[in-house]
C-alpha positions as CSV (number, residue, x, y, z in Angstrom):
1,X,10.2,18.2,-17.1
2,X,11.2,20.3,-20.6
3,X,13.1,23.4,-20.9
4,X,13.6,24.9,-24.2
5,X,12.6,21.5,-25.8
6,X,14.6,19.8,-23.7
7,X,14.0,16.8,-21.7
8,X,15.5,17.3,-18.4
9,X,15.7,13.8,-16.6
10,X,14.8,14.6,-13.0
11,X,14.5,11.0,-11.6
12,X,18.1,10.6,-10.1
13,X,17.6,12.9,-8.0
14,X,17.3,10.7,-4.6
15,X,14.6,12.2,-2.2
16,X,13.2,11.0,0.6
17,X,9.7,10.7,2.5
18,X,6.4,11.0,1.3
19,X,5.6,11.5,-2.7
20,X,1.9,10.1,-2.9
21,X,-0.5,10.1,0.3
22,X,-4.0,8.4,-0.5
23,X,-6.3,9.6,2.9
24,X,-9.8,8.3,3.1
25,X,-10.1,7.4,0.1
26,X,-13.6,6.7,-1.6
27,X,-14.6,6.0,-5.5
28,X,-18.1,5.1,-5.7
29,X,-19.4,4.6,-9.4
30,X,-23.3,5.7,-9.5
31,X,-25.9,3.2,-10.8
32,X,-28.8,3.9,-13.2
33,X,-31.9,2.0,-13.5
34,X,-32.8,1.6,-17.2
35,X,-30.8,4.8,-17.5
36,X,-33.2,7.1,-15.4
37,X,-32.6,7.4,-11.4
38,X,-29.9,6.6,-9.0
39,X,-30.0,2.7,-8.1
40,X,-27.2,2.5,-5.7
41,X,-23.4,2.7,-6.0
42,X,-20.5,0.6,-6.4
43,X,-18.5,1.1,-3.4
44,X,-15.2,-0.2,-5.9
45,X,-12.6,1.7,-2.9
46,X,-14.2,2.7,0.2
47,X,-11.6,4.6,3.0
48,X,-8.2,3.7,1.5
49,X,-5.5,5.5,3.4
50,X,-1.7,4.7,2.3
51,X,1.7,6.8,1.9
52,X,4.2,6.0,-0.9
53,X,7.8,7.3,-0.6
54,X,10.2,8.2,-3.0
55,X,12.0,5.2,-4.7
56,X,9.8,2.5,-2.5
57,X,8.4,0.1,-4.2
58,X,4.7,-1.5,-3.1
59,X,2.6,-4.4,-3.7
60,X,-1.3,-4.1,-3.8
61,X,-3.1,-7.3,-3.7
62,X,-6.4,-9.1,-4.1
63,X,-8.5,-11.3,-5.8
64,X,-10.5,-9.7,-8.6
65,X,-12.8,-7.4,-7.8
66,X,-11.8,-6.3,-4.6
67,X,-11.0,-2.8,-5.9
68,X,-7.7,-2.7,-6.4
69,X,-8.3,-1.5,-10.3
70,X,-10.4,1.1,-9.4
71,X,-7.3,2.3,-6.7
72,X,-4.9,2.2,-9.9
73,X,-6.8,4.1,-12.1
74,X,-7.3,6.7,-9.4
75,X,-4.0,7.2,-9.0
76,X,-3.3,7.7,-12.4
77,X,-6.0,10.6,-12.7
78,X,-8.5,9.0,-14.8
79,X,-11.1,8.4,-11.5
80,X,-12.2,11.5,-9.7
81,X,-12.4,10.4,-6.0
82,X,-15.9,10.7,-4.6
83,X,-14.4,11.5,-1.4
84,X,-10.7,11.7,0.1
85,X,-7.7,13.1,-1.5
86,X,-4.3,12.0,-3.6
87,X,-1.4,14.1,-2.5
88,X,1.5,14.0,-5.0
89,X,4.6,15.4,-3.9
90,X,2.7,18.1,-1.8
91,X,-0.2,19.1,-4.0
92,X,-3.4,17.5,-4.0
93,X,-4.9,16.5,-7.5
94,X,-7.9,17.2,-7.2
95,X,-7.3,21.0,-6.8
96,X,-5.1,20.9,-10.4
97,X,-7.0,22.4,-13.3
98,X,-6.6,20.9,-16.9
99,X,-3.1,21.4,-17.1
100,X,-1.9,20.6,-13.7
101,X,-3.5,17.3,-14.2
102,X,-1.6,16.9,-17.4
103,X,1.4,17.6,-15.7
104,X,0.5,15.0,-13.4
105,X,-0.2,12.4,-15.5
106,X,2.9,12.8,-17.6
107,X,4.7,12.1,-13.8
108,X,2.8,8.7,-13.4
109,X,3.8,5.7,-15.5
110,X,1.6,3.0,-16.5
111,X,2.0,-0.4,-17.4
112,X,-0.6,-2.5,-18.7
113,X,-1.0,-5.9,-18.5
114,X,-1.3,-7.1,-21.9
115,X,1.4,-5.4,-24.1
116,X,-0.4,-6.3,-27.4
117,X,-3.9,-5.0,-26.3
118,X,-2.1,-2.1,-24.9
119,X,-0.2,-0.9,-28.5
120,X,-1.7,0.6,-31.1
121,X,-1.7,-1.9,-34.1
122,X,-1.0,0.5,-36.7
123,X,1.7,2.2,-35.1
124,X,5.2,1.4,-35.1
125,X,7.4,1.4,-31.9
126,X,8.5,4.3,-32.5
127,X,6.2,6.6,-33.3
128,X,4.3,5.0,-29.9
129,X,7.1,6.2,-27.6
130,X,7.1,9.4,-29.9
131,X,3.5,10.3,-29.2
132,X,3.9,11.7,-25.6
133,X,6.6,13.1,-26.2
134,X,4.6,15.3,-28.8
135,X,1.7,15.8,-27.3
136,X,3.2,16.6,-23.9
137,X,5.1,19.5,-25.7
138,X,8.4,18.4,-26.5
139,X,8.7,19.7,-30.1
140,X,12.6,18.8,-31.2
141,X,12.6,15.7,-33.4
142,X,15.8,15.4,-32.8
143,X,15.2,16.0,-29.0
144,X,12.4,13.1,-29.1
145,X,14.8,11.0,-31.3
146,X,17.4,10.9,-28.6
147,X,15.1,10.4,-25.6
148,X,13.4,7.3,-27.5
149,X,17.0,5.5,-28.0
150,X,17.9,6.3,-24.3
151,X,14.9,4.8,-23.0
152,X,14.9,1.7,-25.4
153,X,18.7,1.2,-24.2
154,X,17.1,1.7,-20.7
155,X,14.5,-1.2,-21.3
156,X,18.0,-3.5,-23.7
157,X,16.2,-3.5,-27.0
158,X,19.1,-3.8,-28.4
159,X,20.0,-2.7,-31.6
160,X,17.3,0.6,-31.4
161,X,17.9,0.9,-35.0
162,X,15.9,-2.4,-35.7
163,X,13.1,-2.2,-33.4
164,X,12.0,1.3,-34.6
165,X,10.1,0.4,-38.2
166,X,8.2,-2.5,-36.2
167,X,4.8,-3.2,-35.4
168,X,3.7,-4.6,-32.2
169,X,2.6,-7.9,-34.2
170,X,6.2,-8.2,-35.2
171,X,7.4,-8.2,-31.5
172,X,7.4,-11.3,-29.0
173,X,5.4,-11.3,-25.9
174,X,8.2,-9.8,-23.8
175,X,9.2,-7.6,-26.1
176,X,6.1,-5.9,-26.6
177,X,6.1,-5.6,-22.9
178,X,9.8,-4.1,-22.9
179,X,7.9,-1.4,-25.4
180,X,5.1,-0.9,-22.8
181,X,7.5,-0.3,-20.3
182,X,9.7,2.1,-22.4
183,X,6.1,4.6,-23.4
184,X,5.7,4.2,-19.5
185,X,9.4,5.6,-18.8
186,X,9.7,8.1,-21.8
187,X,8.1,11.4,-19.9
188,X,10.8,10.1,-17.1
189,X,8.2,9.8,-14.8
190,X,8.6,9.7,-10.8
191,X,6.0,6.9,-10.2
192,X,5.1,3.7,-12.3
193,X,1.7,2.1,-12.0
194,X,2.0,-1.7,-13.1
195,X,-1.0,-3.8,-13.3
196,X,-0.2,-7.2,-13.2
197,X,3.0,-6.7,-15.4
198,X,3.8,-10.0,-16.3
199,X,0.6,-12.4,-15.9
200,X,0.4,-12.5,-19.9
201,X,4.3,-13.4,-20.4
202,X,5.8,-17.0,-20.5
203,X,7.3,-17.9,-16.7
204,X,11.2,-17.3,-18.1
205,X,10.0,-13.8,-19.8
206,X,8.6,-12.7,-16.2
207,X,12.3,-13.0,-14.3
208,X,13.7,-10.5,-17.2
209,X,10.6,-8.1,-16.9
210,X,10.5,-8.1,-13.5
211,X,14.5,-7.7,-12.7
212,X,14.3,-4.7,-15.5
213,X,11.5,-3.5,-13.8
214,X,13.6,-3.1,-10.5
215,X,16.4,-2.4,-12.4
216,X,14.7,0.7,-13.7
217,X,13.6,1.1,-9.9
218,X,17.0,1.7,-8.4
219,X,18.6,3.4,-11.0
220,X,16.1,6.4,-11.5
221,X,14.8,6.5,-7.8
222,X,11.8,5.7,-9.0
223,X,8.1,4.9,-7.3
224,X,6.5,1.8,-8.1
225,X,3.1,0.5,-7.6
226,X,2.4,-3.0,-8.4
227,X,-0.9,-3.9,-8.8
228,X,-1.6,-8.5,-8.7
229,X,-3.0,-11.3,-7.4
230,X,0.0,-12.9,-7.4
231,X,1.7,-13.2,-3.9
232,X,4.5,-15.6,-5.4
233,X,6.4,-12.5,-7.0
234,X,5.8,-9.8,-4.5
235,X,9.0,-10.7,-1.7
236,X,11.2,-10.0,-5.1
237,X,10.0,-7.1,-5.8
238,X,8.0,-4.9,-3.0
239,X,9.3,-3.4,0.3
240,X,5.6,-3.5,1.2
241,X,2.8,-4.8,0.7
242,X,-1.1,-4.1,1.5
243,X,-4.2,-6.2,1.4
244,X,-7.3,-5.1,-0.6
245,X,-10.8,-6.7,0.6
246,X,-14.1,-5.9,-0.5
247,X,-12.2,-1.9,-1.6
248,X,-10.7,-1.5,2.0
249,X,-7.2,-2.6,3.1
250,X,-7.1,-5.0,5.8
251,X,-3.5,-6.1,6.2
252,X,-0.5,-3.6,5.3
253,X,2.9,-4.5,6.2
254,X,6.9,-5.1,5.0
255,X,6.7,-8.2,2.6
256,X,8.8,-10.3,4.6
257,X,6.7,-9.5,7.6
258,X,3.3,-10.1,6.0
259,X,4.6,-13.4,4.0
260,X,6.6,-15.2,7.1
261,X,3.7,-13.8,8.9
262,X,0.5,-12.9,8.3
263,X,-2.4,-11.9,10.8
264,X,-5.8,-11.3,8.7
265,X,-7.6,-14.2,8.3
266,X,-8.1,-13.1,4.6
267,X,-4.4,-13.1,3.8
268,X,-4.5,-16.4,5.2
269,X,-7.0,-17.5,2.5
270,X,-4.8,-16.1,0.1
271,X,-1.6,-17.2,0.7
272,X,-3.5,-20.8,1.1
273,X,-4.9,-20.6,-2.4
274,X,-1.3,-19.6,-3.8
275,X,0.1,-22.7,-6.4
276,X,2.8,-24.6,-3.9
277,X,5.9,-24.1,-5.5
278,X,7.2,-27.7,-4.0
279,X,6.6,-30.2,-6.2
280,X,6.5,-32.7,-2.7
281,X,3.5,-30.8,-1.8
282,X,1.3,-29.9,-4.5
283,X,-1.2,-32.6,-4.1
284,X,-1.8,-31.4,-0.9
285,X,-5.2,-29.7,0.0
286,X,-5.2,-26.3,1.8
287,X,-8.4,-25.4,3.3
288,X,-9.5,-22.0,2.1
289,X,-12.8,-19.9,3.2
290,X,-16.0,-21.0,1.6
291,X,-18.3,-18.4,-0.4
292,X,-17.7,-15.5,-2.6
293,X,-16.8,-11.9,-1.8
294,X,-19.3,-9.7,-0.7
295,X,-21.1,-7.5,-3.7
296,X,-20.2,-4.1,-3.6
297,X,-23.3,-2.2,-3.9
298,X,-24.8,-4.0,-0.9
299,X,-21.8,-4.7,1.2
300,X,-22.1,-6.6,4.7
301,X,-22.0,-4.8,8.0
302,X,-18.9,-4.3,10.3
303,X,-16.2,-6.0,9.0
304,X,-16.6,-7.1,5.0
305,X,-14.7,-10.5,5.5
306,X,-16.7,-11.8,8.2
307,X,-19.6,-14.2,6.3
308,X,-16.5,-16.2,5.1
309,X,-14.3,-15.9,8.3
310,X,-13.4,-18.5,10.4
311,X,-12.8,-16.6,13.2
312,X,-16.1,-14.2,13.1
313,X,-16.7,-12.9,16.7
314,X,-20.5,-12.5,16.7
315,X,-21.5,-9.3,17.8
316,X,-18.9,-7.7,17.0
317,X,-17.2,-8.3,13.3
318,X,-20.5,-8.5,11.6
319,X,-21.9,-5.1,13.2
320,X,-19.2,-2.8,13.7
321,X,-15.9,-1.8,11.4
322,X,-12.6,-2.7,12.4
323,X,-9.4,-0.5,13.0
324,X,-6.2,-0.8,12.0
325,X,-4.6,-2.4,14.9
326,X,-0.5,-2.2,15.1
327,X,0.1,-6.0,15.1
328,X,3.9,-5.9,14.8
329,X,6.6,-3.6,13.4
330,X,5.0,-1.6,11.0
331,X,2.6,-4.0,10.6
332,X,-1.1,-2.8,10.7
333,X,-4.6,-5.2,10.6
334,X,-8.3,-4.5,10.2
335,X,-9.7,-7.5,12.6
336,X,-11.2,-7.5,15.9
337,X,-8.9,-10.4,16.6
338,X,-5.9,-8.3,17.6
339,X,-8.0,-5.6,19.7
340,X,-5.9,-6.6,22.1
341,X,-3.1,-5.6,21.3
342,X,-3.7,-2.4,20.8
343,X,-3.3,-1.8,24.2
């Protein structure tokens, strides 16, 4: 927040329970044929429901195109839910008017996940980081100037005083993402959306970005989303994790819960299709479901996995919609498999 010009870092302070609730969520994106008429929809995130708490950090995962984009970008106001609501920190945002939802924005983060692609070319470092300070009001130069070096000491590019006058072409891979993450930071925000943060970085560069990352995490209190396919870095960084399908969740759970044991027959397929990190066993060849995921303007009945599932109870997964059954501590599934146990 400002006062008088004055950035007023609001991140330490440590609160608890719920900052973002996602209920029933739905963003549909209307098709036109030949630009005239309504041919259908894409159902990208169809009945999402999810809390985030303060300072938790969460893993959403899936293959592409299984919605989990569409969820980001919702999240950082730049979808408009067809139905459902996002509740942040008590007020929902689709109620906020123009400014509200520039308020809101300026608390959400975002990390990209190509740094170069995601800098202006013609911009140095730091007149990027110096743009929303400017445009979210902050008029001080000098104000702006000291918030910039904090936050680039926050990311260690270290000396400031040398990174400033550079272009992004002038940077490395990770630090081009260390600048990424520093424009995310610079509004001191209480959530950060990263998508895929460290897919386009060299394997070494990905430890540092992600230990900053959670770093950054613990320090300021901070909310994280992390949006990949990538189960193999998830355990280091999540407390949770869910399981986008098809745009619906079908496996939400603590990471070490969902990885020593998962339950959908989906997150079976992906953990199975995961690179084996044991050299001893990489030649080795994991069965995974055959077929490709369903489209998403014509989705299947009943339960969205079931033309590729193993386990498909006719009569039952391809006709009617799973719940969310409570398969262990804290551990929810979609699948008719564990109707069971929800006695």
């Amino acid at each position: 927040m400002t006062e008088n010009n004055v950035v007023v870092d609001t991140r330490t302070e440590h609160k608890e329970g719920k900052l973002l609730t996602i209920e029933n969520l739905q963003v549909w994106f209307e098709l036109r044929r030949f630009g005239f008429g309504n041919a259908g929809y894409v159902k990208a995130v169809d009945g999402v429901n999810f809390d985030l708490h303060y300072g938790e950090a969460i893993a959403v995962v899936g293959e592409s195109g299984c919605g989990k984009s569409s969820l980001m970008k919702t999240i950082l106001g730049l979808n408009i839910p067809t139905r459902g609501e996002v509740t942040f920190d008590g007020t929902k945002i689709s109620g906020m008017g123009t400014k509200g939802l520039k308020w809101y924005r300026s608390q959400v983060g975002y990390v990209q996940q190509d740094p170069f692609g995601a800098l202006a070319p013609f911009m140095t470092v730091e007149r990027i980081l110096e743009e929303p300070l400017i445009i979210n009001g902050v008029k001080s130069k000098t104000e702006r100037l000291r918030r910039i070096h904090k936050t680039m000491e926050e990311v260690k590019m270290f000396p400031v005083d040398d990174f400033l006058n550079k272009f992004p072409h002038m940077l490395s891979g990770g630090q081009q993402q260390r600048v990424v993450i520093a424009r995310a930071m610079i509004m001191e925000p209480k959530i950060i959306v990263a998508d895929e943060p460290v897919s386009m970085l060299d394997a070494s560069v990905r430890v540092e970005i992600l230990k900053l990352m959670r770093g950054l995490q613990e320090t300021h209190n901070l909310a994280m989303i992390f949006i990949t396919h990538d189960l193999s870095t998830v355990r280091f960084f999540s407390e949770r994790i869910f399981v986008m399908y098809a745009g619906k969740m079908v496996e939400k759970s603590p990471v070490d819960e969902l990885l020593d044991d998962p339950r959908h027959p989906y997150t079976l397929a992906l953990l199975a299709a995961s690179p084996e990190p044991d050299a001893a066993n990489a030649h080795t060849y994991k069965e995974v479901p055959p077929g490709e995921p369903p489209s998403l303007v014509t989705p299947p009945p009943g339960c969205r996995f079931h033309p590729r599932c193993p386990h498909v109870i006719k009569g039952l997964c391809d006709e009617k919609e799973p719940p969310e059954f409570l398969t262990g501590p804290e551990h929810y599934t979609a699948c008719w498999l564990f109707q069971s146990e929800q006695a």
